[in-house]
C-alpha positions, 0 to 999 in steps of 0.5 A: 487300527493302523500303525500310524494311529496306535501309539504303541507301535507309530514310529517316526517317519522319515523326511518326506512330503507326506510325513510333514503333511501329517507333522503339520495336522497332528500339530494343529486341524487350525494351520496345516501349512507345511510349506512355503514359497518364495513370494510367501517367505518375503511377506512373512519377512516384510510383515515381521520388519514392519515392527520397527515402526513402533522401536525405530529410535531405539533401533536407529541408536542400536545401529548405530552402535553396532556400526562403531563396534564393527568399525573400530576393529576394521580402521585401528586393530591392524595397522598398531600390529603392522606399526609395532612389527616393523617399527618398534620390534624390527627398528625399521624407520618410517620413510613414507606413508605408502602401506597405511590407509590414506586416514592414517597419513597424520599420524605415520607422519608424526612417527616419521619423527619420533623414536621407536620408544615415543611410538610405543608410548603413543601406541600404548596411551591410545591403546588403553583409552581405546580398552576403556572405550571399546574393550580389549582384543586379544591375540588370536580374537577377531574382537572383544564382546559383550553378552548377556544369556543362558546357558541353553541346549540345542533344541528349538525351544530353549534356544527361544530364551535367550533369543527373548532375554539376551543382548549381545554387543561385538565391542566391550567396555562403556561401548559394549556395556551401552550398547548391550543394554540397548540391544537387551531392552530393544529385544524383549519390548519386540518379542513381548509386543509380539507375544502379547498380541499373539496371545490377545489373538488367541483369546479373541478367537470364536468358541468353535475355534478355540475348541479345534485349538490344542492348548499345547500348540498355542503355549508353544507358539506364543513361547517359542514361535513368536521370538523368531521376531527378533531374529527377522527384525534385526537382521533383514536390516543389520546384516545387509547394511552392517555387513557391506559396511564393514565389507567396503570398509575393509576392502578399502583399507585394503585397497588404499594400502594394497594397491600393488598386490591387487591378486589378494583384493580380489581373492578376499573379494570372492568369499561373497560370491562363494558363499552365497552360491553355496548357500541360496540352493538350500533355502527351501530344504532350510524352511521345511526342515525348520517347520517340521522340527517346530511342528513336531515340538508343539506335539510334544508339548501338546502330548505333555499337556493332555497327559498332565491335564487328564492324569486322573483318567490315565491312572484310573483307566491304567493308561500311565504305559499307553502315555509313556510311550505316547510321550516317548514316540513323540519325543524321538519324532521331534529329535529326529526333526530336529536332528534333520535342521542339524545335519543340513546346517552341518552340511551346508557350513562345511561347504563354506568352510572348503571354499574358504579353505581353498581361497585361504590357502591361495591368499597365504600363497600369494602373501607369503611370495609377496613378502619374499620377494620384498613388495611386503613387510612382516607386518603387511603379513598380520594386516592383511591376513587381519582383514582378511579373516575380518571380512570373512564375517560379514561375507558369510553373514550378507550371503547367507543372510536368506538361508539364516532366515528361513528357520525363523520364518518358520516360526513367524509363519505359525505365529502370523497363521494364528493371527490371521484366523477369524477373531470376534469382531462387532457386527455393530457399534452400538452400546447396549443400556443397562437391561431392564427388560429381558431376552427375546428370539425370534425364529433363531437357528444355528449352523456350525461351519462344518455344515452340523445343525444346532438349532432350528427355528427357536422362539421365546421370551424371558426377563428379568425376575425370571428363573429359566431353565433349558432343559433337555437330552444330551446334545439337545442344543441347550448349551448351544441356545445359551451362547447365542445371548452373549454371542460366544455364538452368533445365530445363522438365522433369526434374531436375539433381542435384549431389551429390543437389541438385536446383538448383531448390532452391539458392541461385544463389550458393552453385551459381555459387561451385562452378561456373566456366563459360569461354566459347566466345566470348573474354570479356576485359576491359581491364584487365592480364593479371594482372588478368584471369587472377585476376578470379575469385579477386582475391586469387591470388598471381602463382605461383598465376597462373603455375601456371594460366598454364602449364597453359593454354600461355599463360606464355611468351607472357605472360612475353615481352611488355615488361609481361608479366603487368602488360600491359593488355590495353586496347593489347593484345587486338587483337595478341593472337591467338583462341587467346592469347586463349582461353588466358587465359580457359581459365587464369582458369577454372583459377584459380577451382579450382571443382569443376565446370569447363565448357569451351565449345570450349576447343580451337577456335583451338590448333595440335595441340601446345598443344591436346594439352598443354592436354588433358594438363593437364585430365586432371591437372585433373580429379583432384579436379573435374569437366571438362566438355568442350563440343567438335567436335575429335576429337583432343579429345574422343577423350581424355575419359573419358567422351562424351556423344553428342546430336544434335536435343536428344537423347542419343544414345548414351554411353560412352567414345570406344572404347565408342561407337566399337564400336558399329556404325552407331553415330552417334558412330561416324558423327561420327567417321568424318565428320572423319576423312574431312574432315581426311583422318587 
């Protein structure tokens, strides 16, 4: 075994292509996409944004809103600094409007003819709607908010939460609280819109699909992939429009104030192209350190959940340090992935805070001349360096708006990759009628994908009244010829027929609602019993639940714990025994009351008593539906009406036990003698 294959010595692997290849498959054999382009990050993009298409009102009001809360500190927050400065605190008159954006004229004028006192009492009034309004700002913030969240680390996944759950508003007051609600609701109808059809998709998948799917992946996909959403469907809009906004607006303040100290128009001006050449070279790196770190959580939460899901095999087989070391490589893997985006944010942040430095440093040189000289106030000094800093903001933001991005692409790209895979769909739209005949096929093969064969050339007849039982060796094909009849599997050659019907031709609804398929493995939930017996037929009657309860030998148990059927199975499933377990399920299949009801090892974990009550009660069963029995026991099989003999894909032989039992060198015959001879009856 290699080194990278053994838990116990793989170690994590540096940031190279190779390494991210191998992230992305260990993560999901269904998307192995570890890098994209520059045309592929815009689709995913404009795929994403097309949301807006189902929230447009509440995202206009949302604009909106922020557009305000933006603006208000741009137009009114400077120019009562530069007001009371030279005015108030400085007793300097006011001889003209030159200094003040042309907006301001009115009110310069007004204080042209009032006292230091009347303007601070004017400043003071229009300051405390203003704080009721909008909130207050204090000295040395750029503005006041107003935020919802968690408190969350700094990986990944928990940073997901607030991105689904929180609000945020750049202003305080009714204005920041409105909008806070707004921003709050918009975002979690966005992200549970996304993560419900991701989750539908998922569910809607093919059984040869959803076998190849690690359960850990898809949890972390719909969790924490799928609220990258609301990252993309805000900012491909807001921080574009939003920032130049608030950049013309300031620059023109600036401007219409400034004109003669045309040197610090056009320094503030070169923080966006700054930026934004610092920024795009690392788009790509961004990208692919952001998928890596997402593919490396999802093996982690996949190692959690295969641990947790076969903790009785790890114990029993004394694999609990296998495990743990297991978890502990994973986990130091995707700490290193994630460490990998934090250095490069890290470097890529310094960089924009050295070129804003140098230009800081020029801007404060040719202020602080400016205001020697005389050609500006002592207040020019906090108006100007006020938009200054101000328009660093949106600056940065409409630069690095492409970067910012990518990280959430990777997200979205994981959770469009999963929706993109081939999901059940109608071959036909035809509604099937209530069965009244039965199942038949007709020269029927299967061939998996990946080239495997399952069934070759399969005919038979069964119908209603019937008991059938599949019979055969492990990996015969009879679980395979079973999933033809509700097409979790569809045929590659031949026909299924129900009641004439080909499948191909019907609605799937209109099939699955005449068919009801118990599994061999055990599928209970963690909710109440009750609950479970009736999750295909919620609206069932306790007596109607009691009644299946009984044909499956399960009620006395039941009606014996403290709860009894109100019990749930959350506390409980791990006392429960496999074939308590597989009880419960065989009476949920019976409660549906479909006219086809296919059994997978139904009587693999009974005792002899139960398991021939429970036959006794399928043959009463089967008086108006069909009982398709998938079974290695004969004590089971020899009671149905009629056996279905396959072995390597192919029908061997059919007929009732004591037909086939009559044939010489028969290969049921052979079957049968085999357990008789290992059971020893």
């Amino acid at each position: 075994m290699s080194d990278q294959s053994n838990p116990e010595v793989r170690k994590p692997r540096g940031f190279n292509v190779e390494a991210e290849k191998e992230l992305s498959k260990r993560a999901s054999i269904l998307d192995t996409d570890w890098d994209l382009g520059f045309k592929e990050t815009v689709q995913v993009i404009a795929r994403g944004w097309m949301i807006i298409s189902y929230v447009w009102g509440r995202f206009t009001i949302k604009w909106f809103l922020l557009l305000g809360a933006l603006m208000y500190p741009v137009f009114v927050l400077p120019w009562g600094a530069k007001i009371i400065v030279d005015h108030v605190v400085l007793q300097r008159p006011i001889e003209s409007t030159d200094g003040y954006p042309i907006w301001l004229h009115p009110l310069i004028e007004h204080f042209m003819t009032v006292s230091s006192l009347e303007i601070l009492i004017t400043l003071t009034v229009i300051s405390v709607f203003l704080i009721i309004l909008v909130g207050g700002y204090a000295p040395g913030a750029a503005n006041d908010t107003t935020d919802g969240g968690m408190i969350e680390g700094q990986d990944t996944a928990t940073k997901q939460e607030n991105l689904t759950h929180g609000g945020h508003s750049f202003a305080g007051g009714i204005w920041g609280y409105y909008e806070y609600k707004m921003n709050s609701r918009l975002t979690q109808t966005v992200n549970h819109m996304v993560r419900a059809k991701l989750f539908e998709r998922i569910k809607s998948m093919p059984m040869t699909l959803l076998d190849d799917q690690r359960i850990g992946d898809s949890v972390y996909r719909v969790m924490y992939d799928a609220p990258s959403i609301n990252q993309i469907f805000y900012e491909v809009i807001n921080r574009p429009t939003l920032s130049t906004c608030v950049f013309v607006a300031a620059m023109f303040n600036l401007v219409s104030a400034y004109q003669h100290v045309d040197a610090v128009i056009w320094l503030t001006g070169s923080l966006f192209p700054a930026y934004f050449l610092i920024s795009i070279p690392f788009s790509r790196f961004v990208r692919r350190r952001h998928q890596a770190s997402r593919a490396a959580g999802t093996i982690v939460t996949s190692t959690i959940e295969e641990g947790m899901d076969n903790m009785l095999a790890v114990q029993s087989l004394g694999g609990n340090k296998n495990e743990r070391q297991r978890f502990g490589t994973d986990s130091s893997e995707s700490f290193l992935r994630f460490r990998g985006t934090v250095l490069l944010d890290i470097f890529i942040g310094r960089s924009k805070e050295l070129a804003f430095q140098v230009i800081f440093i020029t801007v404060f040189w040719v202020i602080a001349t400016n205001i020697i000289d005389g050609a500006l106030s002592p207040g020019d000094y906090a108006a100007i360096f006020f938009y200054f800093w101000w328009m660093r903001g949106p600056a940065d933001s409409f630069a690095s708006l492409w970067i910012h991005l990518q990280s959430f692409v990777a997200g979205m790209r994981r959770v469009y990759a999963i929706m993109d895979l081939p999901q059940e769909q109608d071959l036909g739209d035809e509604v099937l009628p209530p069965i009244e005949q039965g199942v038949e096929l007709r020269g029927v093969g299967l061939q998996y994908p990946d080239g495997r064969r399952a069934l070759q050339d399969v005919s038979l007849t069964a119908s209603i009244g019937q008991i059938v039982a599949f019979v055969g060796p492990t990996g015969a094909g009879k679980t395979s010829l079973a999933y033809l009849l509700p097409r979790y599997h569809a045929a590659t050659e031949g026909q299924v027929l129900i009641d004439g019907h080909d499948v191909n031709d019907l609605e799937l609804a209109s099939l699955r609602d005449q068919i009801t398929y118990v599994f061999q493995e055990t599928q209970l939930f963690s909710f109440s019993i009750l609950d479970n017996i009736r999750y295909g037929k919620p609206e069932a009657s306790l007596d109607e639940v009691i009644r299946v309860a009984q044909i499956a030998g399960i009620h006395e148990f039941i009606d014996g714990l403290p709860e009894g059927y109100e019990t749930k199975l959350g506390t409980t499933m791990s006392k429960l025994s496999v074939g308590q377990k597989q009880r419960i399920s065989i009476a949920r299949g019976l409660l549906r009351e479909s006219k086809i009801l296919i059994l997978d090892e139904p009587t693999s974990a009974l005792d002899p008593e139960t398991e021939q009550y429970l036959v006794q009660s399928l043959h009463e069963a089967a008086k108006d539906r069909l009982v398709v029995i998938i079974a290695h026991r004969l004590s089971t099989i020899r009671q149905s009406d009629h056996i279905v003999f396959l072995d390597q894909g192919e029908v061997l032989e059919q007929g009732s036990h004591d037909e086939l039992m009559a044939i010489e060198d028969g290969h049921y015959r052979r079957f049968v003698d085999l357990q008789t001879v290992s059971t020893g009856d």
